[in-house]
C-alpha positions in Angstrom: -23.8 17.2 11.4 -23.1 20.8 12.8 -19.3 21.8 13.6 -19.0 23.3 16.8 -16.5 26.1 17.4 -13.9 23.3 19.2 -13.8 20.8 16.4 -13.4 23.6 14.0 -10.2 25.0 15.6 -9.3 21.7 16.0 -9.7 20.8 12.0 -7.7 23.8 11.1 -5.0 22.5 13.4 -4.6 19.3 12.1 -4.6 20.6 8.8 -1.9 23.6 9.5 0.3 20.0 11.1 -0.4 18.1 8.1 0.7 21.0 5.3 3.8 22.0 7.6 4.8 18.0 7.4 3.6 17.7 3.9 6.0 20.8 2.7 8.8 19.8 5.1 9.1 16.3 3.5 8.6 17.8 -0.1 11.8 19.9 0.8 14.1 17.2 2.0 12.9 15.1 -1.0 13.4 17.7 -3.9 14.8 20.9 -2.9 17.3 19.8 -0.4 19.6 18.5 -2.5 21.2 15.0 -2.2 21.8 14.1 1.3 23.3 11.4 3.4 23.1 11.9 7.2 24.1 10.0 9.9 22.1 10.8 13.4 23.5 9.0 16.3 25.8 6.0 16.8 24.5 3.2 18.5 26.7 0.0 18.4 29.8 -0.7 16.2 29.3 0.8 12.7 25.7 0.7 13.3 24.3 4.2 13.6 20.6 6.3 12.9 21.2 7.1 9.2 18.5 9.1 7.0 19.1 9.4 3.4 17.3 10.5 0.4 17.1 8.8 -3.3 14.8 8.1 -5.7 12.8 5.0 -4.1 12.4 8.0 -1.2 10.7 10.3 -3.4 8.4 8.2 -4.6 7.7 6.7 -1.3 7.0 10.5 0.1 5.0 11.7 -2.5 2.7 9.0 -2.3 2.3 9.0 1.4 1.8 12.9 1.0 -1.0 12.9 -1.5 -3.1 10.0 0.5 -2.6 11.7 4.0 -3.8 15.1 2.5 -6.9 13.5 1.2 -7.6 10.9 4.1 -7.0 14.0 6.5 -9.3 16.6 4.6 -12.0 13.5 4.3 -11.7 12.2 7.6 -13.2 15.9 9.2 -16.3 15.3 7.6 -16.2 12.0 8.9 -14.7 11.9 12.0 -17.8 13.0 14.0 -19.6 9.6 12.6 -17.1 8.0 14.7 -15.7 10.6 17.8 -13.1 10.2 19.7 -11.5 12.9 17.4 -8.6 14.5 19.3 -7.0 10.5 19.8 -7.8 9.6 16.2 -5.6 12.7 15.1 -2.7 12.7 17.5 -2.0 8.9 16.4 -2.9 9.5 12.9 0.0 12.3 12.6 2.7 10.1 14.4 1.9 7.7 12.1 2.7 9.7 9.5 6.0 10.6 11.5 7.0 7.0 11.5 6.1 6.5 7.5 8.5 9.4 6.9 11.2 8.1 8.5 11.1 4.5 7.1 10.7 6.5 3.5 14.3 8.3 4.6 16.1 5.4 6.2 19.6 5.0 5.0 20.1 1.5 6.8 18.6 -1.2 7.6 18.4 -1.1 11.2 17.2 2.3 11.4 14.4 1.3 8.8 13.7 -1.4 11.2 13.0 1.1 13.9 10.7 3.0 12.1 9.2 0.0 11.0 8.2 -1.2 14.4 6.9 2.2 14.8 4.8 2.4 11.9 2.9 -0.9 14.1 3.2 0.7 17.3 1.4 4.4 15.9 -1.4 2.6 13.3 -2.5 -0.1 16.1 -4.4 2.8 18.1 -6.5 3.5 14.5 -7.7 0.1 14.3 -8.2 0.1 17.9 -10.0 3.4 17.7 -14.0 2.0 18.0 -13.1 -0.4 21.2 -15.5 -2.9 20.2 -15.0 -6.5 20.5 -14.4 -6.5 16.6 -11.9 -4.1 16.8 -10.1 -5.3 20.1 -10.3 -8.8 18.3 -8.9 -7.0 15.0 -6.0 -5.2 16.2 -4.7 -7.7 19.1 -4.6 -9.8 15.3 -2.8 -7.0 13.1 -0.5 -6.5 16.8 0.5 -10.3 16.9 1.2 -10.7 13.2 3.2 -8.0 13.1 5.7 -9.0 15.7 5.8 -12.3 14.0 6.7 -10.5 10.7 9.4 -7.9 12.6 11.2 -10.7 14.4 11.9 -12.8 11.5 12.8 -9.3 9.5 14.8 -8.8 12.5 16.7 -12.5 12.2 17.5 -11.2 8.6 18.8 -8.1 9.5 21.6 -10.0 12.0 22.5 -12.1 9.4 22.7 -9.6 6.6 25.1 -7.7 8.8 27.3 -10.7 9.4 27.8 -11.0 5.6 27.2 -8.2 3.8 30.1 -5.5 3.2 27.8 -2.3 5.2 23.9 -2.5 6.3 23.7 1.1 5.1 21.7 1.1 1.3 23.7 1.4 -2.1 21.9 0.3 -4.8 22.3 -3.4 -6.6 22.9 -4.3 -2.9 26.2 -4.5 -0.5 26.8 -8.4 -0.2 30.2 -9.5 -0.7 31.4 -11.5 -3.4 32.5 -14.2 -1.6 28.8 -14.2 0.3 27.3 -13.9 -3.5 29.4 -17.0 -4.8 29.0 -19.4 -2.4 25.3 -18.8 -1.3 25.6 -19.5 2.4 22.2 -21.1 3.3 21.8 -19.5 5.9 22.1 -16.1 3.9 19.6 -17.5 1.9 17.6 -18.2 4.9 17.7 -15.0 6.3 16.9 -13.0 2.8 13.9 -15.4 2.6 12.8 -15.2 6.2 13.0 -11.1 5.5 10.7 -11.6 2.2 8.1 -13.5 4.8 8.7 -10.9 7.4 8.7 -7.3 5.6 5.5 -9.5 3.7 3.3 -9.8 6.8 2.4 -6.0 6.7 2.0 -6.6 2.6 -0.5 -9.2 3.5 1.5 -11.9 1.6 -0.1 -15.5 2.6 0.5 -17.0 5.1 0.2 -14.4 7.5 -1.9 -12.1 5.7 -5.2 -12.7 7.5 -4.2 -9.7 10.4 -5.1 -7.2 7.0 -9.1 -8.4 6.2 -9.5 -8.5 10.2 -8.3 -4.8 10.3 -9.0 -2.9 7.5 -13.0 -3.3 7.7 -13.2 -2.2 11.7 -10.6 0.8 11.3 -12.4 4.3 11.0 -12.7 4.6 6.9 -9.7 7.4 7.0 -7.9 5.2 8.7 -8.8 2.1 6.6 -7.8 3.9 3.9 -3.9 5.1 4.6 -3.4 1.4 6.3 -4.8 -0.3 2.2 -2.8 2.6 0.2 0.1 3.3 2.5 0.9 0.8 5.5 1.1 -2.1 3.3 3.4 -0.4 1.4 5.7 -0.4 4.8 5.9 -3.7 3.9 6.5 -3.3 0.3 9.7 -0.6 0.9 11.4 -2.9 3.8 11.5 -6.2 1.1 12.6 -3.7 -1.7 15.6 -2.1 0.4 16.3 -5.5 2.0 17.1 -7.3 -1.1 17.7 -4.5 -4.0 19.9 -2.7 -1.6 21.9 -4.8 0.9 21.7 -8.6 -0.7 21.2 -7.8 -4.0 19.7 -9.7 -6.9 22.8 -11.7 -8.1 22.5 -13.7 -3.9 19.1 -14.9 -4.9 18.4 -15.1 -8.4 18.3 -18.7 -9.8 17.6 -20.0 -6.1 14.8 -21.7 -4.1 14.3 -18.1 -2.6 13.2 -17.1 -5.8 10.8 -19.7 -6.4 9.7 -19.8 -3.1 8.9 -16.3 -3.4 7.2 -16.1 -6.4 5.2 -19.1 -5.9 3.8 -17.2 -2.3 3.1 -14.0 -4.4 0.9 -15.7 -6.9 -1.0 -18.2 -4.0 -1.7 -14.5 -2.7 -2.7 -12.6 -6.2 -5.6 -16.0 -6.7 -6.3 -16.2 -3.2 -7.0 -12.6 -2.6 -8.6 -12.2 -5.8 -11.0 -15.2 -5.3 -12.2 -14.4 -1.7 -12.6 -10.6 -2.8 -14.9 -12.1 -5.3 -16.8 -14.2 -2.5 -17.3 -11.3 0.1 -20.0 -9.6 0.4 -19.2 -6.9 3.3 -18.1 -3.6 0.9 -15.1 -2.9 3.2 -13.8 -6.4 4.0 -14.4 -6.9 -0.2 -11.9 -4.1 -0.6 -9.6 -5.5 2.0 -9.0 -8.8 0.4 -8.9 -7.2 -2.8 -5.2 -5.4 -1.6 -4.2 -8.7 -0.4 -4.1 -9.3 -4.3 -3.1 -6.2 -5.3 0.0 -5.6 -2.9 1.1 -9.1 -4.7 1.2 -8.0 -8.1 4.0 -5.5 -6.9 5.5 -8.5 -4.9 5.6 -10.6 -7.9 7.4 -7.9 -9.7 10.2 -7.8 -7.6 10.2 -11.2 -6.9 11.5 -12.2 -10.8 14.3 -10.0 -10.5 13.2 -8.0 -13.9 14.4 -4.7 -14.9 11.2 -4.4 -16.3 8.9 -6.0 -13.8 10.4 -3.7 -11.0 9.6 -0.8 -13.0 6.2 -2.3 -13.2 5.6 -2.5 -9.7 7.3 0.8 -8.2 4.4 1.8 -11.1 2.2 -0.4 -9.4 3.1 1.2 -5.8 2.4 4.5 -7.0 -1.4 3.6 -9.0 -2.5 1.0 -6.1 -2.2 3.8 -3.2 -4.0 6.1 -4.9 -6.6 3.5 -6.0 -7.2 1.9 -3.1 -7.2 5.1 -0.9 -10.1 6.4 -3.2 -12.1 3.1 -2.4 -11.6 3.3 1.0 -12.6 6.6 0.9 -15.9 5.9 -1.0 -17.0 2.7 1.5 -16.7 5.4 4.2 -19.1 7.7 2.4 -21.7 4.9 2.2 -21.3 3.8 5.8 -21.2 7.2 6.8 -23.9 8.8 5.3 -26.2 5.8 4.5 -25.1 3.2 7.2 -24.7 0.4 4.2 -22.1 -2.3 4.8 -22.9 -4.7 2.2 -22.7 -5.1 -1.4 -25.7 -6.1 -2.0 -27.3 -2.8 -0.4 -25.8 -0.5 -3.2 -28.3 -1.0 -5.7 -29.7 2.1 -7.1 -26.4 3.9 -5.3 -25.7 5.8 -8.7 -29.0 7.3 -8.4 -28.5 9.1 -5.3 -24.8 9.4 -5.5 -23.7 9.5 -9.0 -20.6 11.8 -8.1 -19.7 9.4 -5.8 -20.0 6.5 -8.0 -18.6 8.0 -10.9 -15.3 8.6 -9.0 -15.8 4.5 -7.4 -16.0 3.4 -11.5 -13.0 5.4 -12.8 -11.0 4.2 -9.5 -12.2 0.5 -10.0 -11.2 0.7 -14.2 -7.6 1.6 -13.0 -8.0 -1.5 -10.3 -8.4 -4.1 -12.7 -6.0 -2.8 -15.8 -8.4 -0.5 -18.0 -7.0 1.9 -20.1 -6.7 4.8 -20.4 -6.2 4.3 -16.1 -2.4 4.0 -14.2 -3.6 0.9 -13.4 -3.3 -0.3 -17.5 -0.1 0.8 -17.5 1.8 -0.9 -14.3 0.2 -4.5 -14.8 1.2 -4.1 -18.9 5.3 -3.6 -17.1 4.6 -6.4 -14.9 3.2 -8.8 -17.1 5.6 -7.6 -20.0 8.5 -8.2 -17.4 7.7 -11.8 -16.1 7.7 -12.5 -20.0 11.1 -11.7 -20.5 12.7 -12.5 -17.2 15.7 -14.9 -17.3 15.9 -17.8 -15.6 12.7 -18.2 -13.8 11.1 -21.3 -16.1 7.5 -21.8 -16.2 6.8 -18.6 -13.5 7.3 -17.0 -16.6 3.8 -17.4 -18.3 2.3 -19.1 -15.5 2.8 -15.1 -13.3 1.0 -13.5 -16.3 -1.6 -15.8 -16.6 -2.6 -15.4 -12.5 -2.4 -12.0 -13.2 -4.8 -11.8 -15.7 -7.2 -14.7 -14.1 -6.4 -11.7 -11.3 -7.9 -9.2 -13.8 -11.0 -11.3 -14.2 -12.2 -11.8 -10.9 -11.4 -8.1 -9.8 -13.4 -7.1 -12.8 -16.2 -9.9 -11.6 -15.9 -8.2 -7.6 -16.1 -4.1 -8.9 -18.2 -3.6 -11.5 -21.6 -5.0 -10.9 -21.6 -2.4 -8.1 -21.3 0.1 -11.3 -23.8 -1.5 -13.2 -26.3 -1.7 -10.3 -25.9 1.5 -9.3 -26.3 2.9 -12.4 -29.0 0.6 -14.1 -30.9 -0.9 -11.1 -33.9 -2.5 -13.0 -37.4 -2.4 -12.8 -37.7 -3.3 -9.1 -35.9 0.0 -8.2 -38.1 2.7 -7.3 -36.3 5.8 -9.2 -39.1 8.2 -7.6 -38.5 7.8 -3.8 -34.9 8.6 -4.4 -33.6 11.8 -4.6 -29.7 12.9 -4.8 -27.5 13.3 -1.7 -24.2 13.5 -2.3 -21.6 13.7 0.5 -20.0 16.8 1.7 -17.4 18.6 -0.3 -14.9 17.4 2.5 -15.8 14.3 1.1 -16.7 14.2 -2.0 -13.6 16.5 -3.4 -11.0 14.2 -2.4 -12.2 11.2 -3.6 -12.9 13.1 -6.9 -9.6 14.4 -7.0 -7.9 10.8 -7.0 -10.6 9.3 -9.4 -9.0 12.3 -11.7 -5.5 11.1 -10.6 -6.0 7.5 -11.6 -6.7 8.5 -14.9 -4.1 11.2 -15.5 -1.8 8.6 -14.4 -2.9 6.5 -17.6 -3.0 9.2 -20.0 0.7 11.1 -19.0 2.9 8.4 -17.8 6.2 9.0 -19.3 7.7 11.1 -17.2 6.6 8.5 -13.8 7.7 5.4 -16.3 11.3 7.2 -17.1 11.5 7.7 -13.2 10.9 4.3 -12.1 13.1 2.3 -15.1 16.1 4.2 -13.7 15.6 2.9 -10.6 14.8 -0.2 -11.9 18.0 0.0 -14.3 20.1 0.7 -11.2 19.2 -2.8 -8.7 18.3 -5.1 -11.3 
């Protein structure tokens, strides 16, 4: 498809916007030193407070690398779906919002950004205005107010007992609050799991993701698998690592409850991943699962099992953004929706499918990928967590049946693409491979899923000191 003039200017625009916000967060997260600031005052001791630490950075570094390669993607595929100038304007307050959720200091003003995170990524599933995606993001609008009001419950009761709302790490509570275990505390820490979870996809409200993700233009498809879940991921993590802290819930029904909801979703996601046969909706179950794993992690209250899944954060965005990314190329450029439709893909597209194999080794847990290393943490962590019985062997074991069936879901695209058989007419195919806008992204975090395996000790030191510092 020829660029005009108008959506070339407009390209280099966007771009320009997403560097200077790219380099602007990089500053305030490295080279700003450590800062604590307090924006506006609105009611009590309650104020607008942005922050940064180390769950910031790694938040903001993530969210960097997949808008840089969802943005320089989506020009080459943006004109597959118009509507261009709307996609972008929503696509960079979206990222706005992310930011400020990465940099909130408190609870209520991660709350706020959290709403907005809904309000900015509800036009990208929107964008088509078919009945599918009416029907999609009404879905991902309604479950999401569901999730923010019973975050929102939390958050009043958390401030009634807890000492400040702002974050300090191995949590705020009081020690009378800590020692007696109100149940309505517990309540409120569990209602904020479920909440903060509904953006995760955790069952039961996680059908709002495999509604959205499939209809959403494939850019957007691919920020709302590797980075809006992850909304959800960062408001549990703050809620109970950094106001109640582990020492209100561990040994308690939240903690079972919790764990046994992580691990329904890790089988569940797994197993209807395994059954779909759309490419994109296939994907979108498959982060159902995923997001778990890192949910599981918290949810023993490990040192070593957090570590594992701030690991897991970190390899799943890139991941899953890459396979986003690569389902858009075959809609895109070949119109194919279904699995079934890839066969003899490798022989057109072996670029392309080369980068979809390495992504889909560090999916399931195959060295030398990232993906090896964070489920090794995670399983390794649920093995020597204290005091959570049979969740102990019975998390591994899920996460492993997990393994399996992801295995079972990704691969025979691989093998088909690659090794068609004899019905495959190799002759009438000849190679086509995307354009670089494409292709060169998606390359690039194929390459980054494996570097990820093969130098982690700098990311694992990183994330155990967080881990050593809440647990």
């Amino acid at each position: 498809m020829e660029v005009t003039s108008d959506k070339r200017e407009l390209h280099i625009g966007v771009m320009l916007v997403i560097i200077a916000l790219v380099c602007a967060s990089l500053w305030l997260a490295f080279f700003s030193g450590e800062w604590d600031y307090s924006v506006l005052r609105l009611i009590g001791d309650v104020d607008i407070h942005f922050k940064v630490d180390n769950v910031s950075r790694i938040f903001i570094v993530i969210l960097d690398i997949a808008w840089i390669c969802a943005g320089v993607y989506s020009f080459a595929y943006m004109g597959h779906e118009g509507k261009e100038e709307r996609f972008y304007i929503f696509y960079l307050l979206a990222y706005l919002a992310l930011a400020g959720m990465d940099f909130s200091g408190n609870l209520v003003t991660m709350y706020m950004c959290f709403e907005l995170v809904t309000l900015t990524t509800f036009p990208l599933v929107l964008h088509s205005q078919t009945r599918e995606a009416i029907m999609a993001s009404l879905k991902y609008l309604l479950y999401s107010m569901c999730g923010a009001y019973m975050a929102l419950f939390g958050i009043f009761i958390l401030y009634r007992y807890a000492k400040s709302i702002n974050f300090v790490p191995g949590g705020s509570m009081n020690l009378l609050a800590i020692n007696q275990k109100p149940t309505v505390l517990l309540l409120a820490v569990f209602l904020m799991a479920v909440g903060f979870g509904v953006k995760c996809g955790m069952f039961p409200l996680h059908a709002w993701l495999t509604a959205a993700h499939p209809v959403a233009p494939s850019p957007a498809s691919a920020v709302l698998s590797a980075l809006i879940v992850k909304a959800g991921v960062l408001g549990i993590m703050r809620s109970v690592f950094y106001v109640a802290g582990v020492e209100l819930i561990r040994g308690t029904w939240v903690q079972y409850a919790w764990m046994t909801l992580t691990l329904i979703t890790v089988f569940m996601g797994s197993m209807l991943a395994f059954r779909e046969k759309i490419f994109k909706k296939r994907l979108a179950y498959s982060t159902v699962s995923q997001v778990s794993y890192i949910l599981f992690g918290f949810a023993t209250l490990s040192e070593t099992a957090i570590a594992g899944s701030l690991l897991h954060v970190i390899c799943h965005a890139v991941i899953k953004c890459g396979l986003f990314l690569i389902a858009g190329i075959f809609l895109s450029r070949l119109n194919i929706r279904k699995v079934d439709e890839l066969t003899g893909i490798g022989k057109k597209m072996p670029a392309v499918l080369i980068s979809y194999t390495l992504l889909s080794l560090g999916l399931i847990g195959i060295p030398p990928t990232g993906g090896f290393i964070s489920k090794w943490y995670l399983a390794v962590g649920s093995l020597e967590a204290d005091g959570i019985g049979v969740y102990a062997w019975f998390g591994p074991m899920i996460l492993l049946i997990s393994a399996l069936l992801t295995a079972g879901y990704l691969l025979p695209i691989t093998m088909r693409g690659f090794l068609p058989g004899n019905t495959f007419n190799e002759d009438e195919v000849k190679k086509e491979e995307p354009p670089r806008a494409m292709l060169y992204p998606v390359a690039f975090l194929a390459i980054l899923t494996v570097l990820l395996g093969v130098f982690p000790g700098y990311i694992i030191d990183y994330v155990s000191a967080i881990a050593a510092e809440i647990a």
